[in-house]
Every structure is written in structure tokens, then in C-alpha cells.
C-alpha positions in Angstrom: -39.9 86.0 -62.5 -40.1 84.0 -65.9 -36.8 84.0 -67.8 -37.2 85.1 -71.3 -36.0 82.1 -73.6 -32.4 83.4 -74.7 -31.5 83.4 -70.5 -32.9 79.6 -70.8 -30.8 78.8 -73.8 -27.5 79.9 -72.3 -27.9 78.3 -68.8 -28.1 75.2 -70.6 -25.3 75.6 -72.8 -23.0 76.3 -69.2 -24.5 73.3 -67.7 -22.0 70.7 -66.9 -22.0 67.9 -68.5 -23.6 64.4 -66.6 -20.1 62.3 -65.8 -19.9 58.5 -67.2 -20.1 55.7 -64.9 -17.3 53.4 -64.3 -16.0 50.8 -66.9 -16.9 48.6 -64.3 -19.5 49.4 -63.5 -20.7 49.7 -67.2 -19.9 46.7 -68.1 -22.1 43.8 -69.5 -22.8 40.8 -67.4 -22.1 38.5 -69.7 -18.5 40.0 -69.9 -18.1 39.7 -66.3 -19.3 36.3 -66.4 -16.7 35.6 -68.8 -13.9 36.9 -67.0 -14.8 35.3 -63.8 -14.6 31.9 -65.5 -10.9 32.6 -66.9 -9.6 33.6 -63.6 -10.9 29.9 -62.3 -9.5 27.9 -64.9 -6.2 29.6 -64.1 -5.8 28.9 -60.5 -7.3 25.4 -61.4 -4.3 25.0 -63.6 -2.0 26.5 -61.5 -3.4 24.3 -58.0 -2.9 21.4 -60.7 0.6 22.0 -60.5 1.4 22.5 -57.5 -0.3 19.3 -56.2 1.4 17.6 -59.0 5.1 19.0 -58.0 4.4 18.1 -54.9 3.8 14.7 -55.1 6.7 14.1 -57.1 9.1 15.0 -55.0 7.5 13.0 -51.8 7.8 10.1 -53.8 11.2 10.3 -55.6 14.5 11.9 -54.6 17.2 13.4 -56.9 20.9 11.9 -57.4 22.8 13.2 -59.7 19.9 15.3 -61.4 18.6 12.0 -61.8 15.3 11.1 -60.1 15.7 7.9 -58.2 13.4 6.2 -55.9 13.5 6.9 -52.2 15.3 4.3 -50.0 13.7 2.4 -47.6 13.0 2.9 -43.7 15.4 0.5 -41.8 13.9 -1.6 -39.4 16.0 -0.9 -36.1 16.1 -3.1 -32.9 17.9 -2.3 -29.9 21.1 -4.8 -29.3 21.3 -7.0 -26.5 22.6 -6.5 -23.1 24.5 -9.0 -23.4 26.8 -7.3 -26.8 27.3 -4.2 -24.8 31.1 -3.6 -24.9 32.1 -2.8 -21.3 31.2 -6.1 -18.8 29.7 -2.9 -16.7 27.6 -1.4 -19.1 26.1 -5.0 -19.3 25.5 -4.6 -15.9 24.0 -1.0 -16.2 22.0 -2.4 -19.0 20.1 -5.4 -17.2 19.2 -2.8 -14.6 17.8 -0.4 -17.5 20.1 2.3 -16.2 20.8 3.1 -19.7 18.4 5.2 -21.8 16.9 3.5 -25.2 16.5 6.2 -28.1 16.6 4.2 -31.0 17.3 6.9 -33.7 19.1 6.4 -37.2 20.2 8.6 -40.2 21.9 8.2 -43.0 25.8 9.7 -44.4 27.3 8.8 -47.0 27.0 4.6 -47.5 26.2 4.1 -44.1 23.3 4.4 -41.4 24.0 5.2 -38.2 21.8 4.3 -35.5 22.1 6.0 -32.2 21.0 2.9 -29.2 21.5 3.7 -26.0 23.0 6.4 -24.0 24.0 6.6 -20.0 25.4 9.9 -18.3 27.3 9.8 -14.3 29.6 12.0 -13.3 32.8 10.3 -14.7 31.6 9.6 -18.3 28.9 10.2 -21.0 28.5 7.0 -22.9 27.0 6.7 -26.6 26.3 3.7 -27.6 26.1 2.9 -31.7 25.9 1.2 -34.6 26.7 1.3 -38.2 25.4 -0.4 -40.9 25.9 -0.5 -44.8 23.0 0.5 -46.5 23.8 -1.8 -49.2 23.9 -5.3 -47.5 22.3 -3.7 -43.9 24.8 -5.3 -41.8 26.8 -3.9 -39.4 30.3 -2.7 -40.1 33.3 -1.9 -37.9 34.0 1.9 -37.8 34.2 4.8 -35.6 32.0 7.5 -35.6 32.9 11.3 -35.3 30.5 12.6 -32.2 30.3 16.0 -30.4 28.2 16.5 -27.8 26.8 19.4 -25.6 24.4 20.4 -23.0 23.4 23.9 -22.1 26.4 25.3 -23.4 29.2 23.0 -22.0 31.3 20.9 -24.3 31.6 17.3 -23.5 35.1 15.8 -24.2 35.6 12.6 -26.2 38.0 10.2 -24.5 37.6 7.1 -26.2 35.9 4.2 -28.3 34.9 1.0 -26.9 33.5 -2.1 -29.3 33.3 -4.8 -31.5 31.9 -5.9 -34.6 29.0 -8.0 -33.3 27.5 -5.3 -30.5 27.5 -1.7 -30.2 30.4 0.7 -30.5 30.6 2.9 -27.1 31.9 6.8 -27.8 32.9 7.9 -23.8 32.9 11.4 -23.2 34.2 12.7 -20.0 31.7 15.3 -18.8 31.9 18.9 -17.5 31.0 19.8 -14.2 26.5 19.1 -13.9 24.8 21.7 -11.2 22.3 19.0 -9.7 19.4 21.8 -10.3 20.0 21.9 -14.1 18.6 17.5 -14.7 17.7 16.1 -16.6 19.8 17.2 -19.1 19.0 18.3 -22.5 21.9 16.6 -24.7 22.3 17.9 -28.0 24.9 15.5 -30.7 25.9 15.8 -34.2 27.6 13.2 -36.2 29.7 14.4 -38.9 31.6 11.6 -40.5 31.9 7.9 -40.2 35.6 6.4 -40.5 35.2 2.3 -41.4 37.9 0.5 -40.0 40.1 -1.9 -41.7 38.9 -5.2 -42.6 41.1 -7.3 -42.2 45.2 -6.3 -40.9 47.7 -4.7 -43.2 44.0 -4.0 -45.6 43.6 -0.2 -46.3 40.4 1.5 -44.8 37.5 2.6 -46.9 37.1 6.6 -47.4 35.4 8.4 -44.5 32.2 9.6 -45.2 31.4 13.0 -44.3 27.7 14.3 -43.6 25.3 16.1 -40.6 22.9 14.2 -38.2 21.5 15.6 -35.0 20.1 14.0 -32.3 18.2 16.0 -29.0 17.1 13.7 -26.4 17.0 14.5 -22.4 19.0 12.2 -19.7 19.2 11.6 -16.5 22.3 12.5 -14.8 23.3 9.2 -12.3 25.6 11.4 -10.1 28.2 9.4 -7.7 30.8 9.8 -4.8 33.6 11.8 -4.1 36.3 10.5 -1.2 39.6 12.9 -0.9 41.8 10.5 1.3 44.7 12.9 1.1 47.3 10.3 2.3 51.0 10.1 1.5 53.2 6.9 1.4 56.8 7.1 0.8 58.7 4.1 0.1 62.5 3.7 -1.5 62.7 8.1 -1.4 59.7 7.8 -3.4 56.2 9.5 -2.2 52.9 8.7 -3.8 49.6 11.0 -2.8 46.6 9.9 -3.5 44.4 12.7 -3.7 40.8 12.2 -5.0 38.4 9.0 -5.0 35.9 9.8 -8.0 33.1 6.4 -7.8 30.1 6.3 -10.3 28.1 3.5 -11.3 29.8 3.3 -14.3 33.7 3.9 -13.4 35.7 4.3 -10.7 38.8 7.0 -10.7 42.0 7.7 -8.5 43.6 10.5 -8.9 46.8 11.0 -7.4 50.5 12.9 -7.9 54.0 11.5 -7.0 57.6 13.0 -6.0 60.6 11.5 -6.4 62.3 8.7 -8.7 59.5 6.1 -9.9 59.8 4.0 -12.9 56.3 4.5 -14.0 56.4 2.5 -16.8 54.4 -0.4 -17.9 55.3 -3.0 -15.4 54.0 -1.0 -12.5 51.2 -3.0 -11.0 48.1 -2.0 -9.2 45.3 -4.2 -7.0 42.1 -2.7 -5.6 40.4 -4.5 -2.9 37.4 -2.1 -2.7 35.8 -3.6 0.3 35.8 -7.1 -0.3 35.7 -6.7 -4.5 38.8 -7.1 -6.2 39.4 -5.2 -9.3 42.1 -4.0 -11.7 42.7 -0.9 -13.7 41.8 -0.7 -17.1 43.5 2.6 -18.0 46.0 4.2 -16.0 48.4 7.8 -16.7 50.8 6.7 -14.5 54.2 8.3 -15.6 56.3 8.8 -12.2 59.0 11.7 -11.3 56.6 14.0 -10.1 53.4 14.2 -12.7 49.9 13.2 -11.8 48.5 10.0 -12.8 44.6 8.5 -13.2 43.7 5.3 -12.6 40.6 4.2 -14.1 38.5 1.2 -13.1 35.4 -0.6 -14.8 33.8 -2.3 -12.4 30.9 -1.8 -10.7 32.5 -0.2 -7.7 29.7 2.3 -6.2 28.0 0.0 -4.0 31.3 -1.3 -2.0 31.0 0.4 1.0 34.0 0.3 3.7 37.8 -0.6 4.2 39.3 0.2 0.6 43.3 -1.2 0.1 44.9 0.9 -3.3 48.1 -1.2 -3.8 51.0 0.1 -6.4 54.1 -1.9 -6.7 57.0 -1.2 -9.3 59.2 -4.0 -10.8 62.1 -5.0 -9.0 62.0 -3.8 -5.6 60.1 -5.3 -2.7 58.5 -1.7 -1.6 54.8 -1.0 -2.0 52.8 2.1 -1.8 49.5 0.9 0.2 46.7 3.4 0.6 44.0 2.6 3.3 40.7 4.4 3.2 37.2 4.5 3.7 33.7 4.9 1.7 30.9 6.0 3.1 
């Protein structure tokens, strides 16, 4: 039916209205165009930068708030096997029993350089050097080490070394499961402490900092004998209890009862089948404690007849231990 032209008039006066498109969408090309180009030349400035930052501080460090030029790479070489400062770890070192790693950083005025290391079951050893970073030679000083390995805490028991060769850090070791080797040995130095100079001279400041080391060693193992035998001589007994031998030290562990002197004329002999050798360290204190004898030599290939001899001053008696290694 044809709509008479007022009904046409209103229906499109109620019409809706035809929504705008998008700014967007609307907008001119040459706007976009425009825009597009800004946003480049931004992150072209910004990339700039970057790059630029970047390179700067590869190339220069910061003392002070100063920038100063980076120092130089060392040029490391591994000491002679003849320096090393134990006759047995020149010994071990011929045979290439002892790792090479060869690893440096810096604390302080000093580089440290990390040389060799050996593990057995009596002792850890770390060999070292420390050089000035000034004049790159090698100074005397001690290092301050601590070492562990899959949790366990190896104990430092002494320094070994010279001025010319390495500086030996022993550790004694915890107790190694043989299914847990090699070993993964983790070490941080935190401080080197120069020696003296000359006598009566006072020491420079110690220099206090963080290097790590991770490297994995071998662990050399060696042989337990328990003789368990007593000798009693002048009311005096003497036990000697435990036979600790490793390719690197050999230890006798024993206790005593009664009256001993135990001071430092107190001799002892070893005759470990057919090898004579002397202590280098020994705990012995008489009246009942325990005492440690401690032998460098090369003792874990002497197998037979061993003779332990301990003799005090002024008497004639002898404690004389016979026993045999397998």
C-alpha cells in the first residue's frame, strides 16, 4: 500500500543517523605516512644509544667515578715442578698427579692465580701464586681460601712456600664416599695478607675482595693399617692406633698413658720397609693425650715390615712398633 508523503517524511526524520568511521580509519595517508617515519627515527635514536652505552663501558671501567682504561689480561704460566714447595709434591708433579687449572683474578693490588691442585685422603692441596699488578712479580703472602664439595667443609691446616715457587694452602679433607668422584670443588678467596719483607718490617694492609673458582678433581684415595699395638717402657705405654698412607702424606695416629715428657727432644725414625723417613709435624704432648705424626714422603708404595721408633731424652727406653702394609 503506497504511504502518503507525510508517513514518508516522518520515517525519515526517526531514522538513525549513519555512525562515523574510526579516526583511524579516517585518516589521510599522508598523515600515516608521517607518523610512521617519527616512530623510526625514535627507536633509531634510541638503538643509537644503547649501542653507544654499550660500547663504552666494554672498553673503559670506572674508579673513583672516573673512567679509566681497563687493565690488561696477565699472561699466566704454570711454575715448575721443580718450585713446588713440598720435595713430594715435586714428586707428585713429575708424575702429573696434580691437576693444572691455571685460573687468576684480581683483589685489591694483587692477582691471584690458582696453579695446581691435588686431593687424597689426608690432604687437599692448593697450589698459588700472587703477583703485584703493578710490577707483575710475585710477592710473598698468604691467601685466605675456603673450600667445599657437595656440602662438606674442608679444613685449612696449613701454608707451605716460598717466594720463588708456589704457595701450597693444605686442607685436611672430610670423609669422600668413593661413589661421589670426581669431585666437584667449589673455592672462594677473600683476602690476600702480604707478608713482611724483610724481618722486624711491618706488613702491607690485607686486601679484601671475592674470587671463585669451580673445577672437578680426582680423589687419589690411599691405605688404612690399624696395628693396635701397645709398648710400655719406664711405666710409660704408647698405642699406636691408626696407619693413615696416601701418596701425598703419611699419618700415625696414636694415644699414650702414663708419665712422658713429650716435649721437643722426643725423637722419632720410620723405616717404612726399607725407606727411612722423618716426621715433619708431630702433636705429640705425653700424659695421656693423643698425638699425630705426620710424614712427607712418598710412603704409599713401601710395602712390608714397617719399624715406628720413639725415644725420649735421657733414658735408654724405646717404644718400637712393628707392623705390616699390605
Amino acid at each position: 500500500m503506497p504511504t502518503s508523503p507525510e508517513e514518508q517524511t516522518r520515517s525519515e526524520a526517526t531514522r538513525a543517523p549513519t555512525p562515523l568511521l574510526p579516526r583511524h580509519i579516517r585518516m589521510r595517508p599522508h598523515a600515516r605516512l608521517l607518523r610512521t617515519v617519527s616512530l623510526v627515527a625514535v627507536l633509531l635514536i634510541i638503538l643509537s644509544f644503547l649501542i653507544g652505552t654499550s660500547a663504552l663501558l666494554l672498553n673503559r671501567s670506572h674508579i673513583g667515578g672516573a673512567p679509566q682504561p681497563t687493565l690488561p689480561v696477565p699472561t699466566m704460566t704454570l711454575s715448575r715442578c721443580a718450585s713446588q714447595p713440598m720435595p713430594v709434591l715435586v714428586d707428585l708433579c713429575i708424575h702429573h698427579q696434580l691437576k693444572d687449572i691455571l685460573q687468576w683474578g684480581r683483589i685489591g693490588k694483587y692477582i691471584f692465580t690458582l696453579e695446581r691442585t691435588y686431593l687424597d685422603m689426608n690432604q687437599l692441596v692448593v697450589e698459588y701464586r700472587v703477583l703485584s699488578q703493578s710490577s707483575g712479580q710475585q710477592i710473598l703472602a698468604d691467601a685466605i681460601i675456603s673450600v667445599t664439595s657437595q656440602g662438606q667443609t674442608f679444613e685449612q691446616i696449613g701454608e707451605n712456600g716460598g717466594e720463588t715457587g708456589p704457595q701450597a694452602s693444605l686442607f685436611n679433607p672430610p670423609p669422600v664416599p668413593k661413589d661421589t668422584q670426581p669431585l666437584q670443588i667449589h673455592a672462594i678467596v677473600s683476602a690476600i695478607r702480604p707478608l713482611p719483607g724483610r724481618p722486624g718490617s711491618s706488613p702491607p694492609p690485607i686486601e679484601h675482595g671475592l674470587i671463585t673458582f669451580d673445577f672437578t678433581l680426582a680423589y687419589h684415595g690411599g691405605l688404612v693399617v690399624t696395628p693396635h699395638q701397645t709398648v710400655t717402657a719406664n711405666g710409660a705405654s704408647i698405642t699406636l692406633e691408626r696407619v693413615a698412607i696416601s701418596p701425598s702424606e703419611t699419618i700415625i695416629d696414636g694415644t699414650t698413658k702414663g708419665s712422658l715428657s713429650g716435649g721437643s727432644d722426643t725423637t722419632f725414625s720410620l723405616d717404612a720397609a726399607g725407606r727411612n723417613s722423618g716426621p715433619a709435624a708431630s702433636t705429640f704432648g705425653g700424659d695421656g693425650q693423643p698425638f699425630s705424626l705426620v710424614f712427607y714422603d712418598a710412603l704409599s708404595g713401601q710395602h712390608g715390615t714397617w719399624t715406628l721408633q720413639i725415644s725420649e731424652p735421657n733414658t735408654s727406653e724405646s717404644w718400637v712398633f712393628h707392623f705390616r702394609v699390605p
